[in-house]
PDB file of N, CA, C and O in Angstrom:
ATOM      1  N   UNK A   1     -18.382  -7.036  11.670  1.00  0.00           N
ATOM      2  CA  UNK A   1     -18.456  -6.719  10.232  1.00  0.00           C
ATOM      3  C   UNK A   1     -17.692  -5.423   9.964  1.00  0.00           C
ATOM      4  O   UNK A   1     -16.991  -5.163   8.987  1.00  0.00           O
ATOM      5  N   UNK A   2     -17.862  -4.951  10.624  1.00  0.00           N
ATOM      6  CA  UNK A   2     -17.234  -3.193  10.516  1.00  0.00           C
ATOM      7  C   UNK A   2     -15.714  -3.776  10.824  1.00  0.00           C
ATOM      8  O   UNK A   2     -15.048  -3.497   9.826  1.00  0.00           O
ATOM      9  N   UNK A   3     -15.058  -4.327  11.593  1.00  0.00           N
ATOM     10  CA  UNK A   3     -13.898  -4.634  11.729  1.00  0.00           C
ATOM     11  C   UNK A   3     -13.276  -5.027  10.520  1.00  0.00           C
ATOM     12  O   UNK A   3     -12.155  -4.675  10.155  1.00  0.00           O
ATOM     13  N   UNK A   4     -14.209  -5.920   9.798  1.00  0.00           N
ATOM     14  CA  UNK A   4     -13.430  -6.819   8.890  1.00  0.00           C
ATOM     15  C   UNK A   4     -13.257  -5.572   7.763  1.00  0.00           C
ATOM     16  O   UNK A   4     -12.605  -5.704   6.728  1.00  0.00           O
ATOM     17  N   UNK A   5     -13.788  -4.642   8.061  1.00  0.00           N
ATOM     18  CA  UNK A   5     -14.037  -3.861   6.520  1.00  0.00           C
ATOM     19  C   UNK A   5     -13.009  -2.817   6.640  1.00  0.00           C
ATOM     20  O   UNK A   5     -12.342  -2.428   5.682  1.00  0.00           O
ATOM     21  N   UNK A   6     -12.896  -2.371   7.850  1.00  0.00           N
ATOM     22  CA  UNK A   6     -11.413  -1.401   8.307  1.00  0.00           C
ATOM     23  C   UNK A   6     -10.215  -1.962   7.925  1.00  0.00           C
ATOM     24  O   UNK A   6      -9.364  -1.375   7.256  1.00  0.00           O
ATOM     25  N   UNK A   7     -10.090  -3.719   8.571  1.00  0.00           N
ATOM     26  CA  UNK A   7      -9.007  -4.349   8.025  1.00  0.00           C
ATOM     27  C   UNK A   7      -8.761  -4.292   6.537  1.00  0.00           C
ATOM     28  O   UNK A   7      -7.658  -3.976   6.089  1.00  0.00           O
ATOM     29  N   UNK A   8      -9.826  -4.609   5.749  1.00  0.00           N
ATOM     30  CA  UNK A   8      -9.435  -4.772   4.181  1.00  0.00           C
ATOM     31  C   UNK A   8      -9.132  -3.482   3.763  1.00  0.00           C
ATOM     32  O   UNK A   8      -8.482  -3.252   2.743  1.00  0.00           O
ATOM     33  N   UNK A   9      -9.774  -2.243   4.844  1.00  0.00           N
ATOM     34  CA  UNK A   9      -9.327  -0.793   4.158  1.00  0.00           C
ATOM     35  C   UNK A   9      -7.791  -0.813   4.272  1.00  0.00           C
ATOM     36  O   UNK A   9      -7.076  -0.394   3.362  1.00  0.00           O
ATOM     37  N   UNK A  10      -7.426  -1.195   5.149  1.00  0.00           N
ATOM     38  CA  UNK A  10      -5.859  -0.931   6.714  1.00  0.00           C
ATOM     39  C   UNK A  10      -5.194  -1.913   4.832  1.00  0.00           C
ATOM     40  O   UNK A  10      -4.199  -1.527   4.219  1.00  0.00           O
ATOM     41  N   UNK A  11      -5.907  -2.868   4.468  1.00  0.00           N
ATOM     42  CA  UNK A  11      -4.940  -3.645   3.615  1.00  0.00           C
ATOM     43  C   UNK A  11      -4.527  -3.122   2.151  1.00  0.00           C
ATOM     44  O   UNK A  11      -3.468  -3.130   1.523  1.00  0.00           O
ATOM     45  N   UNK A  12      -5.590  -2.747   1.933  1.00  0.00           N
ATOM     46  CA  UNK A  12      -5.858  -1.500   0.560  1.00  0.00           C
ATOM     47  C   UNK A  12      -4.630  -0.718   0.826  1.00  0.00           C
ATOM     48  O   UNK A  12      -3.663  -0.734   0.065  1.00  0.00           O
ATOM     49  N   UNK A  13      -4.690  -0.016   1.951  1.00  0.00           N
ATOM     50  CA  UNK A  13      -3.774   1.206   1.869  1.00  0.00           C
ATOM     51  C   UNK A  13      -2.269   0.478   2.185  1.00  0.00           C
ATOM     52  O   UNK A  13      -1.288   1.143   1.853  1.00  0.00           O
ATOM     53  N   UNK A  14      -2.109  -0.428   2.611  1.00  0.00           N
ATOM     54  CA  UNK A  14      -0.404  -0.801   2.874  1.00  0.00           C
ATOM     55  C   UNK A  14      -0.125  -1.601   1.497  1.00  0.00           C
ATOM     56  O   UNK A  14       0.954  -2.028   1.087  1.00  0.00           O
ATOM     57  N   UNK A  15      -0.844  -1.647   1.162  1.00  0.00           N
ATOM     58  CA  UNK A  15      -0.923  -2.459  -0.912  1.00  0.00           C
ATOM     59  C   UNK A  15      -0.061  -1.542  -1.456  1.00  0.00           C
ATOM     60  O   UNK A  15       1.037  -1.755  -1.971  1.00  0.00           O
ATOM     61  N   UNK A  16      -0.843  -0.146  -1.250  1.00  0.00           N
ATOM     62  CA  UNK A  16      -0.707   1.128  -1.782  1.00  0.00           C
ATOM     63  C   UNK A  16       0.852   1.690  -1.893  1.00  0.00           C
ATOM     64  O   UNK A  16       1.629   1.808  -2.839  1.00  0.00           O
ATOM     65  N   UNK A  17       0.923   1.933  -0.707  1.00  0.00           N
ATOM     66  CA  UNK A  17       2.201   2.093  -0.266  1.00  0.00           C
ATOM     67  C   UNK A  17       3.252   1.424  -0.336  1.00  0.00           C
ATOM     68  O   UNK A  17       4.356   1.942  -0.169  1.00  0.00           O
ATOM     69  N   UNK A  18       3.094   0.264  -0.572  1.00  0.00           N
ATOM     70  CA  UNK A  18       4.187  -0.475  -0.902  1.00  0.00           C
ATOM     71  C   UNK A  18       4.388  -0.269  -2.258  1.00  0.00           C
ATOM     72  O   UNK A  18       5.543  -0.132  -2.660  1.00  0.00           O
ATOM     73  N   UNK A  19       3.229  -0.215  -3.216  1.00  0.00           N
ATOM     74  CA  UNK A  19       3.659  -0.068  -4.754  1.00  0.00           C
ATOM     75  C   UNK A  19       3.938   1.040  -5.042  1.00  0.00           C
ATOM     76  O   UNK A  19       4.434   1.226  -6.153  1.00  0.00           O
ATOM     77  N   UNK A  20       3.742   2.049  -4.239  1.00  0.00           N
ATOM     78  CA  UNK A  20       4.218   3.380  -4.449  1.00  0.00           C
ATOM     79  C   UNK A  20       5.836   3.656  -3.981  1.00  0.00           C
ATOM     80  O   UNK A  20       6.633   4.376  -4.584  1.00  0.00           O
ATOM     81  N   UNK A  21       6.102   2.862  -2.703  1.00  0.00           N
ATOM     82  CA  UNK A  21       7.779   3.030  -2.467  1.00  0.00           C
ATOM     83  C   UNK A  21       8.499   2.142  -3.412  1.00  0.00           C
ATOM     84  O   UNK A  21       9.730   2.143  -3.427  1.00  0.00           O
ATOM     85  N   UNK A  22       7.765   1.338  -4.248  1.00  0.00           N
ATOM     86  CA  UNK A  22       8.835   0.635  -4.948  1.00  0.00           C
ATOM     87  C   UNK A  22       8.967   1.296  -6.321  1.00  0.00           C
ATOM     88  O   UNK A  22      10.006   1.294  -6.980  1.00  0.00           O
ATOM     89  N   UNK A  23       7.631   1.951  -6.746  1.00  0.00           N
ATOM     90  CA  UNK A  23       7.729   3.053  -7.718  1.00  0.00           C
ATOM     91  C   UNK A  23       9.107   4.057  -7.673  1.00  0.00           C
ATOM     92  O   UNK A  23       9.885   4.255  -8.606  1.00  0.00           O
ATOM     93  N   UNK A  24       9.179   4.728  -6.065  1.00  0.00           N
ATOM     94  CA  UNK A  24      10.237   5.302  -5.760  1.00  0.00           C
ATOM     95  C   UNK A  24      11.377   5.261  -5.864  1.00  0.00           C
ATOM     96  O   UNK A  24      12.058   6.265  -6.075  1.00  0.00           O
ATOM     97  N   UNK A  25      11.928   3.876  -5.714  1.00  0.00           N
ATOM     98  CA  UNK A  25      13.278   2.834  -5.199  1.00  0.00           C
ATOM     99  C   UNK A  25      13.439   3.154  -6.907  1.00  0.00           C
ATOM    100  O   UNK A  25      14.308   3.931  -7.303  1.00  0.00           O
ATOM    101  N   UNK A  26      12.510   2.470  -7.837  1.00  0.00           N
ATOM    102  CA  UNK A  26      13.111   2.276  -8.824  1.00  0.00           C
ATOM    103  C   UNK A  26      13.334   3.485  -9.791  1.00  0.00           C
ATOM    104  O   UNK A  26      14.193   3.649 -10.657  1.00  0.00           O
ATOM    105  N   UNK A  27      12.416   4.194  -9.427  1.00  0.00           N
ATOM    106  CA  UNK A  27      12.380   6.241 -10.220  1.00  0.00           C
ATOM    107  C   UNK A  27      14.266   7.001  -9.721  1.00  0.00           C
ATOM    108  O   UNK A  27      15.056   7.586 -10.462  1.00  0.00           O
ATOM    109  N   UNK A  28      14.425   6.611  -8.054  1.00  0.00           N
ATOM    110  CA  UNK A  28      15.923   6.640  -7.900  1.00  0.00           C
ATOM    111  C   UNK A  28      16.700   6.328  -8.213  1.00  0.00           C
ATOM    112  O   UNK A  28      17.653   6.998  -8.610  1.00  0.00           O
ATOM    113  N   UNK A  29      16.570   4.779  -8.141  1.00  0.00           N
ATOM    114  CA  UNK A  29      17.792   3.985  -9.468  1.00  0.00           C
ATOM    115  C   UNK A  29      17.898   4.718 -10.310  1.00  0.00           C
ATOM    116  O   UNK A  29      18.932   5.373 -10.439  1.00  0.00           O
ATOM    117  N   UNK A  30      16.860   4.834 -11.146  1.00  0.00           N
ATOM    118  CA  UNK A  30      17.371   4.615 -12.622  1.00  0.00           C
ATOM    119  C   UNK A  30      17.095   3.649 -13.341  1.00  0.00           C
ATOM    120  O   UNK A  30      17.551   3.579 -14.483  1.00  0.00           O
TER     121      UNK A  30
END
């Protein structure tokens, strides 16, 4: 149970990060 709940954390945070570098990509563009 504790595993599964680290994983969904581990998934939360690479969610995160991905919408945040694409925030980035596109704040650079333009």
């Amino acid at each position: 149970m504790r595993q599964r709940l680290l994983r969904s954390l581990l998934a939360v945070l690479f969610v995160g990060l991905l919408a945040g570098n694409s925030e980035l990509y596109a704040a650079q563009k333009g």
